[in-house]
C-alpha positions as CSV (number, residue, x, y, z in Angstrom):
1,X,0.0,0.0,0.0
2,X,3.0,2.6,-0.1
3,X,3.6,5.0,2.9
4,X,1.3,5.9,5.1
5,X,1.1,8.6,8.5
6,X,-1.6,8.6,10.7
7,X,-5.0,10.1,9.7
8,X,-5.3,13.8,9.8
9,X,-2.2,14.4,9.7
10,X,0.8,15.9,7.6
11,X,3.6,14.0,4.8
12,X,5.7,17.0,3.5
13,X,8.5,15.8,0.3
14,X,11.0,18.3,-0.2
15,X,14.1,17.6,-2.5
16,X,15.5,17.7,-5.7
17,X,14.1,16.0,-8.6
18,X,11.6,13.5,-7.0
19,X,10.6,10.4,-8.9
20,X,7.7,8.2,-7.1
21,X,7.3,4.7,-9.0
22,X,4.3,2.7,-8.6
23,X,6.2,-0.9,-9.2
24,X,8.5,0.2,-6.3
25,X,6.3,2.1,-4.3
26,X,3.8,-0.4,-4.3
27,X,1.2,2.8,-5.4
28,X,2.4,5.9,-3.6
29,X,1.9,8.0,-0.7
30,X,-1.4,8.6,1.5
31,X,-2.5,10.8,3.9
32,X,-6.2,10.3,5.1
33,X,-7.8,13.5,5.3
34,X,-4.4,15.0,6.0
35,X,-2.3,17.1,4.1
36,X,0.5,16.1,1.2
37,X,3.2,18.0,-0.1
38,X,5.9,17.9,-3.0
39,X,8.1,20.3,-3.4
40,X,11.1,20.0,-6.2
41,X,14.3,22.1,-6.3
42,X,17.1,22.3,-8.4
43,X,19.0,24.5,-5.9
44,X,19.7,25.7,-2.4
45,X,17.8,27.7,-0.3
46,X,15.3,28.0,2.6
47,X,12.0,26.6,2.7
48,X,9.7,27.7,5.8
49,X,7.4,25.4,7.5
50,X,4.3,26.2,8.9
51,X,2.6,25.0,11.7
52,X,-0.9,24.6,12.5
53,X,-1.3,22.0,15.2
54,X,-1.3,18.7,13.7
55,X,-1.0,20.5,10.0
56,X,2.5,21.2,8.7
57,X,2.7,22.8,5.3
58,X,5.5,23.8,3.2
59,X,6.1,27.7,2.9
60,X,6.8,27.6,-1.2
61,X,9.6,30.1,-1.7
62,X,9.1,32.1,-5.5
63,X,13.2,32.6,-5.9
64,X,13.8,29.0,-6.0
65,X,14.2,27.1,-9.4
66,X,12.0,24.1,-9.6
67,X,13.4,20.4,-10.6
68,X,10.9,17.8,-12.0
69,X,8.2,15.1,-10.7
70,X,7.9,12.3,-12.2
71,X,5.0,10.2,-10.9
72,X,4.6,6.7,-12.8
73,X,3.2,3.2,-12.8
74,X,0.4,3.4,-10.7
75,X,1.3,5.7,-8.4
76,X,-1.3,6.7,-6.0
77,X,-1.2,10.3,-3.8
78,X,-3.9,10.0,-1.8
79,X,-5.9,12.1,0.6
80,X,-9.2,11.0,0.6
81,X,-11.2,10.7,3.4
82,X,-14.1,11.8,5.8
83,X,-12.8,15.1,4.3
84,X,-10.8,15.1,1.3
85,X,-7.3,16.2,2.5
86,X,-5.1,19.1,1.0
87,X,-2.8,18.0,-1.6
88,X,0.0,21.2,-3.0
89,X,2.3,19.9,-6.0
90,X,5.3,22.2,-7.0
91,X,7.7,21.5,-9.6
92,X,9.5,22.5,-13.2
93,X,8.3,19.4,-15.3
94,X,5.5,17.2,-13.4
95,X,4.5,14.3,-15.0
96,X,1.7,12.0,-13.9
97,X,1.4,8.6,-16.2
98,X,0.4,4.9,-16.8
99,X,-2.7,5.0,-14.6
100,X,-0.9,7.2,-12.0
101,X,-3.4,9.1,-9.8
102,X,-3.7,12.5,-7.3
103,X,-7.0,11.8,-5.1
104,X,-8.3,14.2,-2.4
105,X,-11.7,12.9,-3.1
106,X,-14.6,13.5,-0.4
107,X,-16.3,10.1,1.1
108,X,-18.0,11.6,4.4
109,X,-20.0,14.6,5.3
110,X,-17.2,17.1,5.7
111,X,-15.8,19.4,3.7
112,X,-12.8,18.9,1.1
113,X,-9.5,21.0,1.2
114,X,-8.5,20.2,-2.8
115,X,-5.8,20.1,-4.9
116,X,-3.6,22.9,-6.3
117,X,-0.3,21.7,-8.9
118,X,2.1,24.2,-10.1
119,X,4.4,23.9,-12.9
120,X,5.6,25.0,-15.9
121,X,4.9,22.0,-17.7
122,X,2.0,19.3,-16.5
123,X,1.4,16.0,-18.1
124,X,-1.3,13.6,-17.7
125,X,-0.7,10.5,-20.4
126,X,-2.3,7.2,-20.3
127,X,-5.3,7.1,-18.0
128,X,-3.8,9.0,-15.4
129,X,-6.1,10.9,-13.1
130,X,-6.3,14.0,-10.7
131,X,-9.8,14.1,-8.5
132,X,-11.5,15.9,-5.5
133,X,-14.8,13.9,-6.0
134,X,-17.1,13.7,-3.8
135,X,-18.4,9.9,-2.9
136,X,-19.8,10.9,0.5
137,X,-22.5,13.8,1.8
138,X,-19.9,16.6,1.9
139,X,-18.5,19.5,0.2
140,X,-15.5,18.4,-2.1
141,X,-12.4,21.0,-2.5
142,X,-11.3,22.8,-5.5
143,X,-9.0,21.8,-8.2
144,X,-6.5,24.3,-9.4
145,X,-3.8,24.1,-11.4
146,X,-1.6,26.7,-12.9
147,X,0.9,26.1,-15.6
148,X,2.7,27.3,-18.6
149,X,1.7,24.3,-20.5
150,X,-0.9,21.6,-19.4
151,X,-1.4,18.5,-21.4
152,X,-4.4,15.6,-21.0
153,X,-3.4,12.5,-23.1
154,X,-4.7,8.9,-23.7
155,X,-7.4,8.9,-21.3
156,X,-6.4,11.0,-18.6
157,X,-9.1,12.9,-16.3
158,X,-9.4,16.1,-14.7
159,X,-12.6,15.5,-12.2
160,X,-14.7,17.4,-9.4
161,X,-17.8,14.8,-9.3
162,X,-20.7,13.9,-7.5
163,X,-21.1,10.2,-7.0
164,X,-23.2,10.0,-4.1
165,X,-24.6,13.3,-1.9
166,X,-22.8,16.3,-1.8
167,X,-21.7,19.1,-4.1
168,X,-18.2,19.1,-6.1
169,X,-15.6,21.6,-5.9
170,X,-15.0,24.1,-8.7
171,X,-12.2,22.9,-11.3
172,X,-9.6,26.4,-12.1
173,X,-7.1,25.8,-15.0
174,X,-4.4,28.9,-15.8
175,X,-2.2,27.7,-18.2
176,X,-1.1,29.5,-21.4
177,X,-1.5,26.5,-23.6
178,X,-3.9,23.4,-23.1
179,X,-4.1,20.6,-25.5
180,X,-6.9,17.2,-24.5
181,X,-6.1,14.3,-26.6
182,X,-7.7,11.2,-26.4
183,X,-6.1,8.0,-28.0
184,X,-8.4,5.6,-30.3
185,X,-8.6,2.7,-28.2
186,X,-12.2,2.0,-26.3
187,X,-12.2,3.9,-22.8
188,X,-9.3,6.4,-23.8
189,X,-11.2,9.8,-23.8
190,X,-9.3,12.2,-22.1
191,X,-11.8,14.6,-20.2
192,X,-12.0,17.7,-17.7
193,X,-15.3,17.2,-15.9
194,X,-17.9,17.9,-13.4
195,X,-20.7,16.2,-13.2
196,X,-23.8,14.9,-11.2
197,X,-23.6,11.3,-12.4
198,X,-26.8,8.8,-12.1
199,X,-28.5,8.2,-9.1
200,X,-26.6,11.0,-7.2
201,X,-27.8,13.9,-5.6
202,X,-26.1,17.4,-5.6
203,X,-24.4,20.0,-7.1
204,X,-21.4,19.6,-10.3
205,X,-18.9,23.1,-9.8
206,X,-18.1,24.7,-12.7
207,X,-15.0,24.7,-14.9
208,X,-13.0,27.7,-15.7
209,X,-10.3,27.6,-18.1
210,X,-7.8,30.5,-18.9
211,X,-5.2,30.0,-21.2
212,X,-3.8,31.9,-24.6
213,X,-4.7,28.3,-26.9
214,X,-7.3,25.5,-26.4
215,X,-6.7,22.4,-28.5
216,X,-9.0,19.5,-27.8
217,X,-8.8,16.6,-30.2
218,X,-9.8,13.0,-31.3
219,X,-13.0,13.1,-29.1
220,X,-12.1,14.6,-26.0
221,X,-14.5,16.3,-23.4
222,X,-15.1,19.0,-21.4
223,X,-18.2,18.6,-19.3
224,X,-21.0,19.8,-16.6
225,X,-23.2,17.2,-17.2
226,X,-26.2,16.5,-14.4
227,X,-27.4,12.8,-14.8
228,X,-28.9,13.0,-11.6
229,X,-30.5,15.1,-8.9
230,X,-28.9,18.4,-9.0
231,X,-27.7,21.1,-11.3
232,X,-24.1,20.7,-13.3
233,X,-21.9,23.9,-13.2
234,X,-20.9,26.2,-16.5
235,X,-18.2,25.7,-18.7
236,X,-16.4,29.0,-19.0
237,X,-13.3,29.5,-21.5
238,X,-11.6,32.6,-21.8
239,X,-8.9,31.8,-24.7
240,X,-6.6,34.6,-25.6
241,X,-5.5,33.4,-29.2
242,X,-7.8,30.7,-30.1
243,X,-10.0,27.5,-29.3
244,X,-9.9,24.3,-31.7
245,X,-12.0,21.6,-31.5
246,X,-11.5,18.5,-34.0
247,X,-13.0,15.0,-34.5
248,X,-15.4,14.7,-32.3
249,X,-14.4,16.4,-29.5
250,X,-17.1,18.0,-27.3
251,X,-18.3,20.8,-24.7
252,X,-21.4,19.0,-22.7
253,X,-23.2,21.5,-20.2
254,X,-26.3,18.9,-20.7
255,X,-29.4,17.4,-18.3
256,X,-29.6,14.0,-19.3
257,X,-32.0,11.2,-19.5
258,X,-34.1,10.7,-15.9
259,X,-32.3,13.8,-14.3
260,X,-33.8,16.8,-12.8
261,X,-31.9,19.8,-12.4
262,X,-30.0,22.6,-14.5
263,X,-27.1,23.2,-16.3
264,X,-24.9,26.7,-16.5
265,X,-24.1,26.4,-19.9
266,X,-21.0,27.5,-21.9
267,X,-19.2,30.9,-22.2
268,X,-16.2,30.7,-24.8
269,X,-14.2,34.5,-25.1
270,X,-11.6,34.2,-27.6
271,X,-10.0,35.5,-30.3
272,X,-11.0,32.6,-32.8
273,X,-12.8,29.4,-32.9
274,X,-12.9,26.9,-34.8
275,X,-14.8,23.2,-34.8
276,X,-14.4,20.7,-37.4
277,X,-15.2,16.9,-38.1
278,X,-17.7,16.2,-36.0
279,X,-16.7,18.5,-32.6
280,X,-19.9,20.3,-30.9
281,X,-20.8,22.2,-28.4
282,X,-24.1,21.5,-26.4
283,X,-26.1,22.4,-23.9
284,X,-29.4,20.4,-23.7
285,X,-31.9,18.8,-22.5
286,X,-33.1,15.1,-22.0
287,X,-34.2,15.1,-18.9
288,X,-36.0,17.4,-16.5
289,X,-34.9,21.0,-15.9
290,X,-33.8,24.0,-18.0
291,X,-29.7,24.2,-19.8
292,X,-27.9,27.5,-19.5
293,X,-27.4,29.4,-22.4
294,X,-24.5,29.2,-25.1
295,X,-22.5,32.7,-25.7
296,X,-19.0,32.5,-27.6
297,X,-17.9,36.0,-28.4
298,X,-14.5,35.1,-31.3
299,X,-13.5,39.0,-31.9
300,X,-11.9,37.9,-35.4
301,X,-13.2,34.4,-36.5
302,X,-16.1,31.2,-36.1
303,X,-15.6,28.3,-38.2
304,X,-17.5,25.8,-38.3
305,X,-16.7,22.6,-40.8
306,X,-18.8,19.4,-41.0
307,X,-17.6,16.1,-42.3
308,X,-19.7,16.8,-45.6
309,X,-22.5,15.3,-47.3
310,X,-23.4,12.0,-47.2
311,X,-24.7,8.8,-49.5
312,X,-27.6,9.1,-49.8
313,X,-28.1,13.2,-49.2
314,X,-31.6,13.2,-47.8
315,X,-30.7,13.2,-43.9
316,X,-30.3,16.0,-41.9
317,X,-27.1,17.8,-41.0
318,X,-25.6,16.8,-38.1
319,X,-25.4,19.4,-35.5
320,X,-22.6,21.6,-34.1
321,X,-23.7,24.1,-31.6
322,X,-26.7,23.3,-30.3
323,X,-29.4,23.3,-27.4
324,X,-32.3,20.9,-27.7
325,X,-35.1,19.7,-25.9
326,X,-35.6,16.1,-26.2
327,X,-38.9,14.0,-26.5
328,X,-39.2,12.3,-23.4
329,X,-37.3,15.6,-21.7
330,X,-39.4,18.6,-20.1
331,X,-37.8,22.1,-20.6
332,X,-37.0,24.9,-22.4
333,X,-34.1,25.4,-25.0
334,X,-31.6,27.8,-24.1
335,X,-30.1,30.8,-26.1
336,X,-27.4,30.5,-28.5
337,X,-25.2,33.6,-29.6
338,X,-22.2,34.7,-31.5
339,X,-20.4,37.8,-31.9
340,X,-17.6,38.0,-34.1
341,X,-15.9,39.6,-36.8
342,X,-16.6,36.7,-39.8
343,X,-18.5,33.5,-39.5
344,X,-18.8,30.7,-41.8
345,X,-21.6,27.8,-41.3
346,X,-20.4,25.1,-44.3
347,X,-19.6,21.2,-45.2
348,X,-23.3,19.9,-44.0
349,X,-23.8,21.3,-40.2
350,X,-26.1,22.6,-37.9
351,X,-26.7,25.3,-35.6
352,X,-30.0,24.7,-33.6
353,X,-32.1,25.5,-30.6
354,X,-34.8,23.3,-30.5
355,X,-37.3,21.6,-28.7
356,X,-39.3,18.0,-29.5
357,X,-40.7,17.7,-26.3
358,X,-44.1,16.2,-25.4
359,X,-44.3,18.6,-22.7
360,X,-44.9,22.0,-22.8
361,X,-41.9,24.2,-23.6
362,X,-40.2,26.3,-26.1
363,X,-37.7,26.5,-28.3
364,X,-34.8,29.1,-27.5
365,X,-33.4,32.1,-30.1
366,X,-30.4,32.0,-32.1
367,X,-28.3,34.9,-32.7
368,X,-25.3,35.8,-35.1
369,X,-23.6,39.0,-35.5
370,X,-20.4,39.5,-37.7
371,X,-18.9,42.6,-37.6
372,X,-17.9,41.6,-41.9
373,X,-18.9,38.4,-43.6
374,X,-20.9,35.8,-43.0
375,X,-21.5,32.8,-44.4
376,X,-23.7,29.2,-44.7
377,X,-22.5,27.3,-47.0
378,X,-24.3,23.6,-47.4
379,X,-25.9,23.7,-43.8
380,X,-28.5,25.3,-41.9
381,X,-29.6,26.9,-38.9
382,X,-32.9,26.0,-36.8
383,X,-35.1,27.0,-34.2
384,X,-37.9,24.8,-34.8
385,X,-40.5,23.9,-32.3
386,X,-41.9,19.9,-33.0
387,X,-45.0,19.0,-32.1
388,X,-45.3,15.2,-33.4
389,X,-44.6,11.8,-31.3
390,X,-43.0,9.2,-32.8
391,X,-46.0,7.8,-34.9
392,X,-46.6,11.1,-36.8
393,X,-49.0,12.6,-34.1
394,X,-50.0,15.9,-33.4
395,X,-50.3,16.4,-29.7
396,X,-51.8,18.9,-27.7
397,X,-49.2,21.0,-26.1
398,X,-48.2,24.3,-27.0
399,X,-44.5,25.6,-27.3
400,X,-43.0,28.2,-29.4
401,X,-40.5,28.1,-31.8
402,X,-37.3,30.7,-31.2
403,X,-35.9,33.5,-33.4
404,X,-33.7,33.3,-35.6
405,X,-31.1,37.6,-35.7
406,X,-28.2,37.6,-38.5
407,X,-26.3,40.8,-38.2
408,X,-23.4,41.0,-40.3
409,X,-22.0,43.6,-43.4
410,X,-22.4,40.4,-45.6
411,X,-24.5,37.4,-45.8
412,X,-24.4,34.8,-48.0
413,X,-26.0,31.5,-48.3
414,X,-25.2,28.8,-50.8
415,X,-25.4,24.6,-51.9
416,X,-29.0,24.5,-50.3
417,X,-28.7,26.0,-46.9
418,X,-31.5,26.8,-44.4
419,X,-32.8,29.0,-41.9
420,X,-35.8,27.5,-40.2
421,X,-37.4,28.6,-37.1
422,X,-40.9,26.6,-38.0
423,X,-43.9,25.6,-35.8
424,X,-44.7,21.6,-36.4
425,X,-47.1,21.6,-33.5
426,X,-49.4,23.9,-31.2
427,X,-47.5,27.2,-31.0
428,X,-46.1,30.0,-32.6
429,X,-43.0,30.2,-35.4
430,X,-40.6,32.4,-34.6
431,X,-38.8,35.6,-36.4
432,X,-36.0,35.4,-39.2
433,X,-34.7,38.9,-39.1
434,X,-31.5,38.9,-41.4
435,X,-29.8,42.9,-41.3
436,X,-27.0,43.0,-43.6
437,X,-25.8,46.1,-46.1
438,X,-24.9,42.8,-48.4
439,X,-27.4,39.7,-48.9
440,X,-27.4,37.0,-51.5
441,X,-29.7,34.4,-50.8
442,X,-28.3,31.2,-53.7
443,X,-30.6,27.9,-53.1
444,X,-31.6,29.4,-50.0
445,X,-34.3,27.2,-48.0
446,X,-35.6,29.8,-45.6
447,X,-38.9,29.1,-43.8
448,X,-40.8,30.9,-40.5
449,X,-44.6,28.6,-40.6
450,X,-46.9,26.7,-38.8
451,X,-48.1,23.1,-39.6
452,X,-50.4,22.6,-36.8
453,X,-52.0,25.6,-34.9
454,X,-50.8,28.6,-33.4
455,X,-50.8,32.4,-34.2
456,X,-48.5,33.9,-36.5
């Protein structure tokens, strides 16, 4: 089981370059509901201690250079406990891999203290994990980490959870570049996430990410799902060069099947963004509750690139950036908007707030401004309201459909694109209000109707 010091209490590591090994370990160091430390230094110097009865913790000096940490094989640092203990990781290079974990996870009804690395470079490669979940009634800790470079690879996890009853801790990331990349093989998706998963009951934190470059990759996630009882936190990126997103990645701020609760939604601030084969960004609904709103402000650029038509070509697009309302889901759909300075829609993709639900409850708005050109090019964007079960029947309850706003100097469709903010059931259609000094309309598919009843 590794080294252990008596519950509560205080295992402080301060050297050079420190190198823990799970085959020679045998898996690590832990400190139940205590507090671990690790502190690498590639010179001399004084490092304070302070003391706070039983709790010792390392006074990190800011003159020191850093050495390395190297945590592999299985290597367990472990905190968790009645409360999750405090766990503080300082080094140049730290490097976490082959299923090597950091837990300070919550399993009783007291609060968490959480984890905060620092580094200049972080990696997390091959199912390695860092957690402050909560499997117990309490309050989980924070997650922080602050680097110049933070990597997730190959199934590695970033998680502040709810598995039981409690609420998670909020996960912080400063770095000025983070890149999620998740290998091909089954159970490899490399993820940063929050969630409220099934059958628990609580709150998901949100996840805040700072950093210059976002690349996510190959299906990775970022998520504040709530599959249970409880609402799941925002997604909030501020980028200050760009976001990429790239076969199938995704941004889930969702309710899902059989939960009850809300979702924050997702805020993206950058300078551009891009998504391409297959990545999306969703905030939705399949189960009870209402999804927060999507808002991506990209001051020069959003492009958006499907994986182009298919054989046969009479199926709809598959969607991008979306909020819907399922069938078997009660809700409303949330808000989507864009501001940017040129946008392009093309390759067979959707943009869509919509709703399908039984129950009452509405579709949201969709709205696009670009400061200079704008584009759809073999896609569409929809804000249709259905009001048909899955036998082709009209039923009775009303919703309305949302609005559709383009603002831009130019706008251009092209190759059979849409804008549809239709009514198939008991409600209204919504607006399509395009404002452009530019507008050519080629193969355009544009509809704003009714097919049941409702007031125009």
């Amino acid at each position: 089981m590794g080294l252990r010091v008596p519950d509560g209490n205080s295992l402080l590591f301060l050297g050079g370059e420190i190198e823990i090994d799970g085959n020679t370990s045998q898996s690590g160091l832990h400190v139940i509901y205590g507090q671990l430390e690790l502190l690498a230094v590639n010179q001399q110097g004084t490092v304070g201690i302070n003391v706070d009865r039983a709790n010792l913790a390392l006074d990190f000096p800011q003159e020191l250079e850093l050495a390395d940490i190297s945590l592999s094989n299985g290597t367990f640092l472990n905190t968790s406990g009645e409360a999750g203990g405090a766990i503080r990781i300082q080094g140049k290079n730290i490097t976490l891999s082959d299923q090597s974990f950091v837990f300070a996870d919550t399993l009783g009804n007291q609060d968490g203290s959480g984890v905060l690395i620092q580094a200049e470079n972080l990696i997390l490669d091959n199912a390695s994990r860092v957690t402050t979940d909560v499997v117990g009634s309490g309050q989980a800790g924070n997650l922080n980490i602050e680097a110049g470079q933070l990597s997730i690879l190959n199934g590695s996890v970033i998680s502040s959870s709810v598995f039981e009853q409690g609420n998670a801790g909020n996960i912080n990331i400063s770095t000025e570049l983070l890149t999620l990349e998740s290998s091909t093989e089954a159970g490899s998706t490399s993820r940063i996430a929050s969630t409220v998963n099934n059958s628990a009951m609580g709150n998901s934190g949100d996840i805040n990410i700072n950093t210059n470059s976002l690349f996510a990759r190959n299906g990775s996630r970022i998520i504040t799902d709530t599959s249970g009882i409880g609402d799941g936190g925002r997604v909030a990126i501020q980028a200050k060069e760009q976001v990429e997103l790239s076969g199938n990645t995704a941004i889930f701020s969702n309710v899902n099947p059989n939960a009850q609760g809300n979702t924050g939604g997702v805020e993206i601030n950058t300078v551009s963004l891009s998504l391409s084969d297959g990545a999306i960004i969703s905030s939705s609904v399949f189960g009870q509750g209402n999804s927060g709103d999507i808002n991506i402000d990209a001051e020069n650029s959003v492009n958006i690139t499907g994986l182009g038509r298919p054989s046969p070509a009479n199926v709809s697009p598959p969607l991008s950036i979306f909020s819907i309302v399922g069938s078997e889901a009660m809700g409303n759909g949330s808000n989507i908007s864009i501001n940017t300075g040129s946008f392009s829609l093309a390759n067979f993709v959707t943009i869509s707030s919509s709703n399908s639900s039984l129950e009452a409850g509405n579709a949201g708005n969709v709205s696009i401004t670009a400061q200079d050109d704008f584009l759809i090019s073999g896609s569409g964007i929809s804000t249709v309201r259905s009001g048909f079960d899955d036998n082709g029947n009209l039923f009775g309850v009303g919703g309305n459909a949302g609005n559709i706003t383009i603002k831009a100097n130019n706008i251009r469709t092209e190759l059979d694109s849409f804008i549809d903010s239709s009514n198939r059931g008991n409600g209204n259609y919504g607006d399509i209000l395009l404002h452009a000094n530019s507008i050519a309309l080629i193969d355009p598919f544009i509809r704003s109707e009714i097919f049941g009843s409702g007031q125009a």
